[in-house]
C-alpha positions in Angstrom: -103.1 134.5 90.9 -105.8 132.0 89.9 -103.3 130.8 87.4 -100.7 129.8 90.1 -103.7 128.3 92.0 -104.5 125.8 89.4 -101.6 125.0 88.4 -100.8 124.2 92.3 -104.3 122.1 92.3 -103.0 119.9 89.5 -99.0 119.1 90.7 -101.0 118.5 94.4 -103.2 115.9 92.6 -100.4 114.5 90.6 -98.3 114.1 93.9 -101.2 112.5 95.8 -101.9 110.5 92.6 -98.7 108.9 92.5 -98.6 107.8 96.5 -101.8 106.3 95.9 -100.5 104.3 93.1 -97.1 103.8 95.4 -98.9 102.3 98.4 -101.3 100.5 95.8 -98.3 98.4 94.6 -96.2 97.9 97.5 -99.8 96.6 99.6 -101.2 95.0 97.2 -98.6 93.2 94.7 -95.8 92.8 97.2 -98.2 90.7 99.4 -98.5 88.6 96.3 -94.9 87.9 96.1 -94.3 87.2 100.0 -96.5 83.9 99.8 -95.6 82.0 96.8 -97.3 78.8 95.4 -96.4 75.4 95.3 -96.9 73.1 92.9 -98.5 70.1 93.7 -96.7 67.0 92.5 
């Protein structure tokens, strides 16, 4: 049983780990790409 439970504690943190990292780059690096830069000339 305590077996099962840790192995449930580490997919759960690997789930939550990679909608962190999901949110993370669609927040923060697609806000980047919406406003692109101009070149002064």
């Amino acid at each position: 049983m305590e077996t099962f439970l840790e192995i449930l504690r580490e997919v759960l943190k690997g789930v939550l780990r990679e909608i962190g990292a999901y949110f993370f780059r669609k927040n923060v690096l697609e806000d980047r790409k919406t406003t692109p830069r101009r070149r002064k000339q």
